[in-house]
Every structure is written in structure tokens, then in C-alpha cells.
C-alpha positions in Angstrom: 29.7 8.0 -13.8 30.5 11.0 -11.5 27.1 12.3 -11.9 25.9 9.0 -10.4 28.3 9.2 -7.6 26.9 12.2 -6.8 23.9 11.0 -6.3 22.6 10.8 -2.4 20.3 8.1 -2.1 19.7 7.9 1.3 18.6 12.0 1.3 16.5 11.2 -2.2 14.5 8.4 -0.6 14.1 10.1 2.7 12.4 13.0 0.9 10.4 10.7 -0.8 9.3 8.9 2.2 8.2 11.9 4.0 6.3 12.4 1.2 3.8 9.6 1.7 0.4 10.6 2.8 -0.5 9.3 6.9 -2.5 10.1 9.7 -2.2 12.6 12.4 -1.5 10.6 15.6 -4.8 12.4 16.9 -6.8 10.2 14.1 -9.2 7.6 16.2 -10.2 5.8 13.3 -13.7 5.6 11.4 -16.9 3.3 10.2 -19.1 2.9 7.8 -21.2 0.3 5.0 -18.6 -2.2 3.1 -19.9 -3.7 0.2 -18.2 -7.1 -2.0 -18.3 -8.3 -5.2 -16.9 -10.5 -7.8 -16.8 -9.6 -11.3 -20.2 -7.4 -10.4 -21.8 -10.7 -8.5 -22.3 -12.6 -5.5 -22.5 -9.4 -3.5 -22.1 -9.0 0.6 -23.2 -5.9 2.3 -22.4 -5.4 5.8 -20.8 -2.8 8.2 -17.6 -2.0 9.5 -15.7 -0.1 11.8 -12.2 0.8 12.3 -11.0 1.8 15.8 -7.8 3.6 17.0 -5.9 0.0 17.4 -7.0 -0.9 13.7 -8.2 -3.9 14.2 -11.4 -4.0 11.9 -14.2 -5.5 12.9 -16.7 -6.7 10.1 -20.2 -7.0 10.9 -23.6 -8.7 9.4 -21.5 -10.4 7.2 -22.1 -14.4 7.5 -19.4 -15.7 5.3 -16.2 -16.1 6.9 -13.6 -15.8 4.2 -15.1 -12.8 3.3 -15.1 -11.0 6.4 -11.3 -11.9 6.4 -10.9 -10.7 3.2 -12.2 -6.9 3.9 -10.7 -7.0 7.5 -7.5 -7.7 5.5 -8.1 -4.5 2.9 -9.2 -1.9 6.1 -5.8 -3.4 7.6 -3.4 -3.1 4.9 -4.2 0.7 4.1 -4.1 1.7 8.1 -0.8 0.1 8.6 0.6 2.2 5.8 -1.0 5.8 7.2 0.9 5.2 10.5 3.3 8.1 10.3 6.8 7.0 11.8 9.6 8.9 11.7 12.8 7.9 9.0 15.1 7.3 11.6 13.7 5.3 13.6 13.0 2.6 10.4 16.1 3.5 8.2 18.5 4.6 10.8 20.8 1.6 10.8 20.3 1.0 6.7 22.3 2.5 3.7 21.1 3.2 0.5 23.0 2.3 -2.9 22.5 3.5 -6.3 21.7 1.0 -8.9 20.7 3.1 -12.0 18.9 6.3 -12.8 16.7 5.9 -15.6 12.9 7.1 -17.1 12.0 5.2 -14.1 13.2 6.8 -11.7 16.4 6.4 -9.1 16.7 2.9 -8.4 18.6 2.0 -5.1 19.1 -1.2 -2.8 19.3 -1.8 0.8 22.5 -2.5 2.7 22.9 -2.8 6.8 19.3 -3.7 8.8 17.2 -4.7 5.7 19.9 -5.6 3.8 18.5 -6.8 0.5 15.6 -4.7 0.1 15.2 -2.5 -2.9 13.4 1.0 -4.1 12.8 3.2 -6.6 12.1 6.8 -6.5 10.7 9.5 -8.9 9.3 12.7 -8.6 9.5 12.0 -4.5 7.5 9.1 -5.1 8.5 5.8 -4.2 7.0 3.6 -7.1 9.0 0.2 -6.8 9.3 -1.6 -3.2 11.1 -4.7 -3.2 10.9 -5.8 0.4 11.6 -9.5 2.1 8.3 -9.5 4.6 8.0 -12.6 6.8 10.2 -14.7 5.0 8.6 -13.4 1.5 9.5 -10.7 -0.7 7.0 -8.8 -2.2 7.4 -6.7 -5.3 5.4 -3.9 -5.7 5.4 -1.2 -9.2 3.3 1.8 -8.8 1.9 3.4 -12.2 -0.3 6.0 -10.8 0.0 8.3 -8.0 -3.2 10.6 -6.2 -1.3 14.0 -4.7 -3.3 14.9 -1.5 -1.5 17.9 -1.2 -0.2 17.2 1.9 1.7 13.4 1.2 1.1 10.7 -1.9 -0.9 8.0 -2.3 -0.8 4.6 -4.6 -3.5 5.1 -6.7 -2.9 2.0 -9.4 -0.2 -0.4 -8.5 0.7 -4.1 -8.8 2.0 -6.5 -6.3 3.3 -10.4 -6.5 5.3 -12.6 -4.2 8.7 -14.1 -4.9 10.5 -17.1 -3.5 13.7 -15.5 -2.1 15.4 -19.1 -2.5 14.4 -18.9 -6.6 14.0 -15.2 -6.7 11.1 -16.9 -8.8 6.8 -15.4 -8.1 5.0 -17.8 -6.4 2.0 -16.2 -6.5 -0.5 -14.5 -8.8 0.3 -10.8 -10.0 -2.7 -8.3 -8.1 -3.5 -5.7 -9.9 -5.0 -2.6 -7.5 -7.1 0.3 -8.3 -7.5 2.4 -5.2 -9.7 5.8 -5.2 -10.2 7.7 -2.3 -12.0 10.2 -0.5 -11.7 13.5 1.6 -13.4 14.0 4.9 -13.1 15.9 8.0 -11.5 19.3 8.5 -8.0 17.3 9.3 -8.0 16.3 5.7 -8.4 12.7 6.2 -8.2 10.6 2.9 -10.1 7.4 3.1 -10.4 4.3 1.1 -13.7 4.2 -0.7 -13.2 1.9 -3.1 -11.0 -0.9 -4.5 -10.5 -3.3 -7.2 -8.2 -6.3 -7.8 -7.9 -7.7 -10.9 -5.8 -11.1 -11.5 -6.2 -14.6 -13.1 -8.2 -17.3 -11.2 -7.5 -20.8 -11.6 -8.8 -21.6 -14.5 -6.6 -18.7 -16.0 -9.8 -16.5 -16.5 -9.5 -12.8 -15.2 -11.9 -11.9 -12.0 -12.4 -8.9 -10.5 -12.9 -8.1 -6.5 -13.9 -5.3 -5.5 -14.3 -3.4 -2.2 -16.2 -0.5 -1.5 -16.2 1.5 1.3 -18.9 4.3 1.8 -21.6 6.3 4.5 -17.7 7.1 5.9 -17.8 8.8 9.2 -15.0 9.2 11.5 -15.0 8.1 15.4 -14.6 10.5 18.4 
């Protein structure tokens, strides 16, 4: 048990969140083609652009739930390249060993996000267990892609849990993320994505979401 005491959690996360791949603040977004599909059908093509505020913005796409549904990818993957600094997130939390195992250095969340829970390995954070909006969302991370310069989730899966219940309360997503390398900055970009999980008649679909003729704004 002294080993584990020894253990600094708050210093072994830290380094594993400055680890995570993000943008330079000079980064003014990009645009490109974005291409649907379900279970290889009912495809929509259309175009899309990214600006420096991340709002996406969809275009010659007609159906409306779809548009949401790519302006909701683009969103999701800029909101985690934002680079900000550990302190000003983590500053007023402490970090508390749970147990060290294969898995990796498993910790929970005391002070400003009291509650929330992570695990680290190899300075990799590949279990987030965060209460978002009034929902927690569980997150496991299998694969990892090393840019050289930060990581990023390469296959992971995510599912919602009542935090009354501590029961899901949604389906479990399964993500496959691949990315590409443009620019002299070394800017990794989304260029493709797939979700696999159960529809409602308990049959596996797959979405998927490609992203390509990627060029970056001025």
C-alpha cells in the first residue's frame, strides 16, 4: 500500500493531459466535401466548412437531421483541439487514487468536479467518467493514434448514465476515428468516422462520416 501512496495523481494526469493533441491558437479552421452513410446506403454529399468560432456550417445538404448530425461530429472533435491550459480547468480539483492495475492508474475527482473519474496509462487518458449537463458520460478508449506532438482517440466507446441510477440510459457508440495530416503546422484532421451501435430493433447499423478535399482557411 505505500507504493500506492506514493502515487501523485494529480502530476500523472496532468502529464497525460498535456499530452492530448490540439490546435495552435493561430489555427482559423478549414472546409471541405462531407459525405453520409448508413450501413453503406442512403448517402448525402454536401460541403462544409469550419471557421475560427467552430460553428460548422453544412451546406447542399436538404435533410435536416442530417445536417445536425455532421455539424454535431465537426463540433465535437474542435471543442476537444482547443488547447487550455491545466490550471485554469483543474486548478481547484484533487485527484485520488482508486487502483493501479493493466489498465492503467485509475483516479476520481474531488473539489470543482467532484465526482468525476479518469484513467491514465502510458500518458494517455483512456477512461473519462465526467457528469456533463446533468449527464455523465462514460467513455473507454482502446486505441490511441501518436501524432508526435499530442494523442488522439483513435477507437473508443461512449454511453450515458443516469446519475440518479448510476444506470445507461442510452445506447453504447462505438467510434472509429482516422485522421489525416495537412499543412506545415502539422494539423491532424478528421477524415473519417464510423459509429457502430444497436438500432431499435436491436439490429447493428453503422454511420459513417467522411470528411475529405480538406483544405485549411486563411
Amino acid at each position: 500500500m505505500e507504493i500506492l501512496r506514493e502515487i501523485n495523481c494529480k502530476e500523472i494526469f496532468r502529464k497525460a493531459y498535456e499530452n492530448r493533441y490540439t490546435w495552435n491558437n493561430e489555427f482559423n479552421g478549414y472546409k471541405g466535401k462531407c459525405i453520409f452513410f448508413v450501413n453503406n446506403n442512403n448517402i448525402h454529399e454536401g460541403e462544409f466548412l469550419l471557421g475560427k468560432d467552430f460553428k460548422p456550417n453544412i451546406q447542399k445538404i436538404e435533410d435536416e437531421k442530417i445536417v445536425k448530425s455532421i455539424a454535431s461530429q465537426l463540433f465535437e472533435v474542435c471543442i476537444h483541439r482547443v488547447k487550455r491550459e491545466f490550471n485554469s480547468i483543474h486548478s481547484e480539483n484533487s485527484f485520488n487514487l482508486l487502483k493501479n492495475s493493466e489498465s492503467g492508474i485509475e483516479m476520481s475527482v474531488s473539489g470543482k468536479n467532484q465526482g468525476d473519474k479518469y484513467r491514465v496509462k502510458n500518458d494517455c487518458i483512456n477512461m473519462v467518467y465526467r457528469k456533463i449537463h446533468g449527464t455523465i458520460i462514460e467513455i473507454f478508449v482502446e486505441e490511441f493514434l501518436d501524432t508526435g506532438i499530442g494523442s488522439l482517440s483513435k477507437e473508443y466507446c461512449s454511453q450515458q448514465i443516469d446519475p440518479d441510477t448510476l444506470k445507461a440510459n442510452s445506447q453504447k457508440l462505438e467510434y472509429e476515428d482516422e485522421f489525416t495530416n495537412i499543412g506545415k503546422d502539422d494539423y491532424w484532421i478528421l477524415n473519417s468516422r464510423k459509429i457502430k451501435y444497436l438500432n431499435k430493433k436491436q439490429e447493428e447499423e453503422t454511420q459513417k462520416f467522411v470528411f475529405e478535399d480538406i483544405c485549411l482557411l486563411n
